[in-house]
LOZATOR-14864 format. One record per residue (C-alpha): x, y, z. Coordinates in steps of 0.5 Angstrom, whole numbers, padded with zeros to 4 digits, always signed. Each point is the difference from the previous one (the first is absolute). Layout:
<pts>
XYZ ...
</pts>
This chain:
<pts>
+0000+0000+0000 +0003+0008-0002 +0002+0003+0006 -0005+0006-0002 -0005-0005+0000 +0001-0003+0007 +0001+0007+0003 -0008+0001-0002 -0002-0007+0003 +0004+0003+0006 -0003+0007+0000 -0006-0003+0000 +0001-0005+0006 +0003+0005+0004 -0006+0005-0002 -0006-0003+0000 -0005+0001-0005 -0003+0005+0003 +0007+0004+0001 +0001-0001-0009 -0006+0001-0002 -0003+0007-0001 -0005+0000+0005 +0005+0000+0005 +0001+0007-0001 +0006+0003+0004 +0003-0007+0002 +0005-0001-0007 +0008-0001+0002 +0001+0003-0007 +0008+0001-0001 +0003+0005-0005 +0007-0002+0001 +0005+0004-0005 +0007+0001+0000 +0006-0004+0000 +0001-0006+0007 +0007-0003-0002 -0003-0004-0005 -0007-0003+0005 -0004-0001-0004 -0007+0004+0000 -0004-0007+0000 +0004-0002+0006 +0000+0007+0004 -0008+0000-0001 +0000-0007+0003 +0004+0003+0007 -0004+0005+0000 -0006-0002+0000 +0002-0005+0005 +0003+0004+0005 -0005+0005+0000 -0007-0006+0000 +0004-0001+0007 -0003+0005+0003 -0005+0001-0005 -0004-0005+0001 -0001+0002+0008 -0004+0007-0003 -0006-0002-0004 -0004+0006+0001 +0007+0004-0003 -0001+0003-0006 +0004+0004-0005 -0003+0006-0003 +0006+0001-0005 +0001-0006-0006 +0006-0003+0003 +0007+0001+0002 +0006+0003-0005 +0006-0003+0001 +0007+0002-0001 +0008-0001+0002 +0002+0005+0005 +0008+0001+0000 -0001+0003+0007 -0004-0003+0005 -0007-0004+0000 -0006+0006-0001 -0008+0000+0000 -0001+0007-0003 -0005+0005+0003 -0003+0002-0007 -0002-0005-0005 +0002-0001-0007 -0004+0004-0006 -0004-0007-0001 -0003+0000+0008 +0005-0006+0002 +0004+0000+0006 +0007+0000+0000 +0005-0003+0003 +0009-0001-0002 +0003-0006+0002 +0008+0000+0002 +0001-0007-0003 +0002-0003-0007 +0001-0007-0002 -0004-0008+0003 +0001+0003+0007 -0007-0002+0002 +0002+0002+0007 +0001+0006+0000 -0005+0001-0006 -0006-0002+0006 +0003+0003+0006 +0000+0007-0004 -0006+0000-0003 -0004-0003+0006 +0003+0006+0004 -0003+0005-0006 -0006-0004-0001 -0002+0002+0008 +0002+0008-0001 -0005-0002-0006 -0005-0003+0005 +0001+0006+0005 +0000+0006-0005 -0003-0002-0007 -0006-0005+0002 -0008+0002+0000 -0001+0007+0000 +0007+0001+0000 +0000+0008-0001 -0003-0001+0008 +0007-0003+0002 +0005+0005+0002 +0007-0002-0004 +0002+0008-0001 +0004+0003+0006 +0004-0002+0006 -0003-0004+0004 +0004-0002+0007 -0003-0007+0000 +0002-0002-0007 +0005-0005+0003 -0005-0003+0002 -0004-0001-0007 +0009-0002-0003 -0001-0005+0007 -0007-0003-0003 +0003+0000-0007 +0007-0004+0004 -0006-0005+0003 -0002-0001-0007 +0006-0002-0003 +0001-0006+0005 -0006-0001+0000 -0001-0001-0008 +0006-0005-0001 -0002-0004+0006 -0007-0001-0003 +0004-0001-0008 +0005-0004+0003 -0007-0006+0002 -0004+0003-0006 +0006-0002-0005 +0002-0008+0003 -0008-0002-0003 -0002+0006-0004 +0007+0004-0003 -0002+0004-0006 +0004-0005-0005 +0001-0007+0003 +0007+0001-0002 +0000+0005+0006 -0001-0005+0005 +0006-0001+0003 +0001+0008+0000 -0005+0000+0006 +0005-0001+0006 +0004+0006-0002 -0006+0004+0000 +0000-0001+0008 +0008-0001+0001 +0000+0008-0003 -0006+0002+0006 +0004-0004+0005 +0006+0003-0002 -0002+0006+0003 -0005-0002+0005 +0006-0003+0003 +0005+0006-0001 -0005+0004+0003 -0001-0004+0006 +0008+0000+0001 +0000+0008+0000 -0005+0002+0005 -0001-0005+0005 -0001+0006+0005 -0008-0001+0003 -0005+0003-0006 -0004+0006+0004 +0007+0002+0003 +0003+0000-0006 -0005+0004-0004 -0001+0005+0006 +0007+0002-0002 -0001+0001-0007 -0007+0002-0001 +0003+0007-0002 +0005-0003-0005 -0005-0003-0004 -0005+0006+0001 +0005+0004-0004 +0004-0005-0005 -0006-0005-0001 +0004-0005-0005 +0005-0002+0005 +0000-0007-0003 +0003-0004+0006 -0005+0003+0005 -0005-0001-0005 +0002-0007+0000 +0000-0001+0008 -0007+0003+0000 -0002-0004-0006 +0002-0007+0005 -0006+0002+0005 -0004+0002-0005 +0000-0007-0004 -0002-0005+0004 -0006+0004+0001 -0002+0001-0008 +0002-0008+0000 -0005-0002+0004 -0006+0005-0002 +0003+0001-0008 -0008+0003+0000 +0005+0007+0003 +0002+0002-0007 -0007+0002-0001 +0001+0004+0006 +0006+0005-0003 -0004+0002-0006 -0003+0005+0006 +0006+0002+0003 +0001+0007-0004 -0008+0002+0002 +0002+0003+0006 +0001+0009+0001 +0005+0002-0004 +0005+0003+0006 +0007-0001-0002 +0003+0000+0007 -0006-0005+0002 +0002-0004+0007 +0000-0008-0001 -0006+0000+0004 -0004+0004-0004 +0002-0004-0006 -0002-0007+0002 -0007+0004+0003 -0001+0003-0006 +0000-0007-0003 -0003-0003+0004 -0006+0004-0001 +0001+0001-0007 +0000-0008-0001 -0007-0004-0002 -0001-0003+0008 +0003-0007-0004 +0007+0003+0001 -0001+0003+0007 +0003-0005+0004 +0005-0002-0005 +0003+0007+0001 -0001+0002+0007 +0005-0007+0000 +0005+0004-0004 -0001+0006+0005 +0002-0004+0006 +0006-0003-0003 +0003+0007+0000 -0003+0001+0008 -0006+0004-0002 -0008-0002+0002 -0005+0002-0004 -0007+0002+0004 
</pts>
């Protein structure tokens, strides 16, 4: 079987008919890929990308894109989701990765894919992704959380449904790549989490992509996104709140919490009280 055909046949079973069908309306992955990866082909690259990004797309069935899909293009800086959408509508997002690293073809674009979730989704021009924004280190630590939580999810996905059974074996690897930065975080920062974030609370306020910091957070933060994968849903609410750039993080997680369909209430008030704070 051609591998076009075969990304169509896994296209479809990871988006179901009512996700590939023009009834459901907002709810497409569609990749715009353009540009030059080191070689990847763009069959393959769409195959990761919709992989990586089902993970968490999957736990957000009432989630819709208001634009046409995504624009993807090589980015030979950093990774980045663009404020502005393209003159088609589309969300852009540049990856920093060329060539069959699928790896770090997921583990970046699962990072991006949440900044989509949380700035560009529903009634995306209700969500504040302009400005400064003191608690933005706490969206770049959900993005964190996303990217182990999607190689994770990836990782047992490809060892009975890869997108190309020759992609069986690369399974492992996809965990080996979180692992590996799961396990280097845990040898960096073995001081208790509550004392240790208290002291960089005012870092992070003021440089939000502090990435190792980032990560240490996202270490919390997974385990509670591993047992209620639905929480993805939860992040598409985060950005509804008061535009206060020097917001405190209580009024933050109150501002989402209430912000938040009462299915999510919980949910946050479970990542509030990771960082020492009770919501009412």
């Amino acid at each position: 079987m051609k591998r076009r055909r075969m990304l169509a046949l896994f296209s479809a079973m990871l988006l179901g008919p009512a996700r590939s069908q023009a009834a459901g309306a907002g709810r497409e992955l569609s990749f715009e890929i353009d540009g030059d990866f080191g070689g990847a082909s763009v069959d393959d690259i769409r195959a990761v990308l919709i992989s990586a990004a089902s993970t968490l797309w999957d736990h957000c069935p009432k989630t819709r894109w208001e634009t046409p899909g995504f624009f993807i293009h090589r980015s030979m800086e950093h990774p980045i989701t663009a404020y502005e959408h393209d003159k088609d509508g589309r969300i852009v997002i540049g990856l920093n990765v060329g060539g069959s690293y699928w790896s770090q073809f997921a583990f970046q674009f699962s990072h991006e894919f949440c900044h989509a979730l949380a700035g560009h989704s529903n009634d995306w021009k209700k969500a504040w992704i302009k400005g400064p924004k003191s608690n933005q280190w706490f969206e770049e630590s959900l993005c964190e959380t996303a990217s182990l939580f999607a190689l994770r999810a990836m990782s047992k996905r490809w060892q009975t449904a890869p997108p190309y059974p020759n992609w069986r074996s690369y399974a492992p690897h996809l965990n080996e790549y979180a692992e590996a930065r799961i396990t280097g975080a845990r040898k960096a920062f073995q001081e208790p989490f509550l004392p240790w974030f208290a002291k960089q609370q005012a870092s992070l306020r003021g440089d939000a992509g502090q990435r190792e910091k980032n990560l240490n957070i996202a270490l919390q933060l997974l385990p509670l996104f591993e047992a209620e994968p639905s929480g993805w849903e939860a992040v598409t609410f985060c950005n509804l709140g008061e535009r206060i750039p020097d917001k405190s993080l209580d009024a933050y997680f109150k501002d989402w919490e209430q912000n938040s369909p009462k299915v999510h209430q919980a949910f946050i008030r479970k990542l509030a009280k990771l960082f020492g704070i009770e919501i009412q």
